[in-house]
C-alpha positions in Angstrom: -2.0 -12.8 -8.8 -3.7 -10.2 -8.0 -1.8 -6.3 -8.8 -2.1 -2.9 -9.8 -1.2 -3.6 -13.2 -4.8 -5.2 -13.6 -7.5 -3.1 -14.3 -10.3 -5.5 -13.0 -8.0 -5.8 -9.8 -7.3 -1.6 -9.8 -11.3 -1.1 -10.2 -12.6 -3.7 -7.1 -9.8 -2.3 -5.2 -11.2 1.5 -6.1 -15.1 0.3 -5.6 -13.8 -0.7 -1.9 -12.1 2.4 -1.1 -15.7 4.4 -2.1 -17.3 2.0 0.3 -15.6 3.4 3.1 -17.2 5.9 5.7 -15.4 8.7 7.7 -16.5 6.3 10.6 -15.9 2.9 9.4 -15.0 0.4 12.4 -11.7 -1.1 12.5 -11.0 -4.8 13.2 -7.5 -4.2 14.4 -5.0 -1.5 15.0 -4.9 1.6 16.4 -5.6 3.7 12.9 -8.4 5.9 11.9 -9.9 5.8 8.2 -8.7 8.7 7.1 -5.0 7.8 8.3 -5.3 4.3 6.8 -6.0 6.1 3.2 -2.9 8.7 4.1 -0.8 5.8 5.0 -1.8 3.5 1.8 -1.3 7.0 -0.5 2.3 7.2 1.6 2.9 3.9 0.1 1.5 4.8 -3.4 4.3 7.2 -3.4 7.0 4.6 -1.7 6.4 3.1 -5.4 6.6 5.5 -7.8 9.9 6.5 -5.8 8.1 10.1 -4.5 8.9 8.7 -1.3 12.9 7.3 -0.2 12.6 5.9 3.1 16.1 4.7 3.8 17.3 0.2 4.1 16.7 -0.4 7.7 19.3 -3.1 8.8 16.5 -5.5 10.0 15.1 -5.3 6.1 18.5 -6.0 4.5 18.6 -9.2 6.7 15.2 -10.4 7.0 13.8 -8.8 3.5 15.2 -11.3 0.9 13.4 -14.1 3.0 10.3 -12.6 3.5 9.7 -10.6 0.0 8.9 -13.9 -1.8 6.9 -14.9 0.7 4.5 -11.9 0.0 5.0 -11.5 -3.4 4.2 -15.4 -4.8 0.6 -15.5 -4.1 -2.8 -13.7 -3.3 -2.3 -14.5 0.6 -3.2 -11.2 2.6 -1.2 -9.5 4.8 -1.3 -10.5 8.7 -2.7 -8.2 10.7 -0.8 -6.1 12.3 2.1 -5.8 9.8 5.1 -4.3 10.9 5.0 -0.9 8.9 7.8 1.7 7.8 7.6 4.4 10.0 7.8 7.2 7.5 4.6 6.1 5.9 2.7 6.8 9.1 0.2 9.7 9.5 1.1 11.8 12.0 -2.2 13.6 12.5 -5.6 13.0 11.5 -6.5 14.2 8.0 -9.2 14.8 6.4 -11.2 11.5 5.6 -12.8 12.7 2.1 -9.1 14.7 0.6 -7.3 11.5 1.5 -10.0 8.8 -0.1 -9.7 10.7 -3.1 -6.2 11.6 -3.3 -5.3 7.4 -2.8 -7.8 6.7 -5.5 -5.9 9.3 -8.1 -2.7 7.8 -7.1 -3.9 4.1 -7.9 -5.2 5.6 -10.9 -1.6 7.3 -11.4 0.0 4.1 -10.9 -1.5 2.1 -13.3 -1.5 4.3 -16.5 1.8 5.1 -15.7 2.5 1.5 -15.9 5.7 -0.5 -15.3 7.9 2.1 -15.8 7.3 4.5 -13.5 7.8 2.2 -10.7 10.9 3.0 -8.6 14.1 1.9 -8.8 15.1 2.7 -5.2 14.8 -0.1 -2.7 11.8 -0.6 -0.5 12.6 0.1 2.9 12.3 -3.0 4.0 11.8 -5.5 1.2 15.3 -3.8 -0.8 15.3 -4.1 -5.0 11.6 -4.9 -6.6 10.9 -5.3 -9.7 7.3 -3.4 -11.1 5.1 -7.1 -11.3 6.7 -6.8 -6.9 5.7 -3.2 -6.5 2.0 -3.7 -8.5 2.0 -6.7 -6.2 2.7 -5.3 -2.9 0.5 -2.2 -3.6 -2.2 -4.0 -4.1 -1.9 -6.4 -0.6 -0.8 -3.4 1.2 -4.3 -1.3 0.2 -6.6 -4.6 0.1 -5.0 -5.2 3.6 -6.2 -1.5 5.0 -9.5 -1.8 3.4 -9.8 -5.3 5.2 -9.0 -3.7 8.5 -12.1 -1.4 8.0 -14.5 -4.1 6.6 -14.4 -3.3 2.8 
C-alpha cells in the first residue's frame, strides 16, 4: 500500500505538489490551492501529534468501522470527505509558503519515521498505529492533489 513511510511513494507524492499552480482548477469542493496545502500541512501535524483535535462522538461510533475501510488498500478518498473542522483554513494563505511548508513536513514525517507518529487519537478515526497514520497521510494529500488535477 501506498504510505509515507515509502520513499518512492513520499517523492511522486512531492513531484505532484510542485506541479501545482497558485491557480490550479479544482474538480470539486469549495477550496483554493493554497488552502488545500494548509489543510493537508494541518493534517501533517494531526500526525505527528502538533495538532489534538478532540474524539467527536460521531468518530468514536462510526470510526472503528470505517478506519479499516481506508486503511486496507490504495482506494482514494471520495470526494467530498467529511473533514475535521480544525484542520480547515480559515483564510487564504499564501499559495508558495504553504506548498513549501507541506513539502518540509512530508519530508519531516518520513525521516522522523515511525516514531514520531502520535499517540493521541485521530479525531475521527481514534488510536492508529504509524503503518495507519503513513497510510492515511498519504490518501489524505494524494486526495487534495486529485482535486486540483495533479
Amino acid at each position: 500500500m501506498k504510505n509515507l513511510f515509502d520513499a518512492d511513494d513520499l517523492k511522486a507524492l512531492k513531484t505532484r505538489i510542485t506541479l501545482l499552480r497558485r491557480d490550479s482548477p479544482s474538480h470539486w469542493g469549495t477550496l483554493t490551492v493554497a488552502q488545500a496545502l494548509a489543510h493537508c500541512a494541518l493534517g501533517m501535524q494531526m500526525a505527528t501529534g502538533e495538532l489534538r483535535p478532540p474524539r467527536k462522538l460521531i468518530g468514536r461510533i462510526l470510526g472503528p468501522l470505517i478506519k479499516p475501510k481506508v486503511v486496507r488498500d490504495d482506494e482514494p478518498m471520495r470526494r467530498n470527505s467529511p473533514t475535521i473542522p480544525e484542520t480547515m483554513a480559515k483564510h487564504d494563505p499564501d499559495f508558495a509558503a504553504e506548498q513549501a511548508r507541506l513539502i518540509t513536513l512530508l519530508d519531516q514525517f518520513f525521516a522522523a519515521g515511525p516514531q514520531a507518529c502520535t499517540s493521541h487519537p485521530h479525531a475521527f478515526f481514534g488510536v492508529m498505529t504509524p503503518d495507519e497514520w503513513a497510510i492515511l497521510t498519504y490518501k489524505h494529500v494524494d486526495h487534495h492533489l486529485r482535486q486540483f488535477g495533479v
